[in-house]
N, C-alpha and C positions, 0 to 999 in steps of 0.2 A: 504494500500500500504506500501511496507516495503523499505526501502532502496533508495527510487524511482529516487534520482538522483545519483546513483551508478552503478557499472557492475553489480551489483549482485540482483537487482532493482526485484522485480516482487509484484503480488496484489493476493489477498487473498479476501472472502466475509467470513464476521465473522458474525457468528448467535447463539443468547442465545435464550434457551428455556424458556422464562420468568415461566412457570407455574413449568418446572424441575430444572430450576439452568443451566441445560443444554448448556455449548458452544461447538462450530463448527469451524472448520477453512477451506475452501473449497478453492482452489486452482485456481487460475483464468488464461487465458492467454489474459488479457487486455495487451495494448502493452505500457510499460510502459519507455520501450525506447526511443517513440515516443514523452515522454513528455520533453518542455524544461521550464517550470515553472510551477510554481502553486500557485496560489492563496487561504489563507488564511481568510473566515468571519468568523463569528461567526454562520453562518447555511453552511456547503456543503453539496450541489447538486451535486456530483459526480457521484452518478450511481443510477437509479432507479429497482427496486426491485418489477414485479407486478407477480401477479397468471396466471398460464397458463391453459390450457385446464387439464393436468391429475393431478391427487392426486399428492403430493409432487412437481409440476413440476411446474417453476416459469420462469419468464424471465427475464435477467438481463441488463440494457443495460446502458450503459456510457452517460453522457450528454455533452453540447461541454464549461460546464462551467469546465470540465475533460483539457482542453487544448489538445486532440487531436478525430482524427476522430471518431464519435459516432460507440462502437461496440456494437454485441450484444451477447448474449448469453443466453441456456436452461438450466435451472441448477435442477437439481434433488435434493432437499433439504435430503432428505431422506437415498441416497446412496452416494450423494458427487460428482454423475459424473455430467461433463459441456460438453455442446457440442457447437462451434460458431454456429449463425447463418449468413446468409446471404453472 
């Protein structure tokens, strides 16, 4: 998340290819407006990252330790598009 308590505030899923060196910056529309804090541990759990049914396709979805509504999202690792879901 960049900026997150600014106008100009939006989030990103950033992914390194550990085997190529490889990084990603994929463009998110979590809604980051919505947020009015955030908490700091030493582990966050902000958004989970699982495998989807197709090659490259993953789901991405916010948790509510996020401080706002759980969303979701299809994210095509491979081409970079997101689609929401739900």
């Amino acid at each position: 998340m960049i900026n997150v308590f600014q106008r100009n505030s939006h989030a990103q899923l950033y992914l390194k290819n550990i085997s190529t060196g490889e990084e990603k910056n994929i463009p998110t529309d979590i809604q980051t407006k919505k947020m009015v804090g955030l908490r700091v541990k030493d582990v966050n759990h902000w958004v989970i990252l699982e495998p989807s049914d197709g090659l490259h396709q993953y789901t991405l979805s916010t948790t509510k330790e996020l401080g706002i509504p759980i969303e979701k999202f299809e994210i095509n690792v491979n081409t970079g598009a997101v689609k929401r879901l739900e």
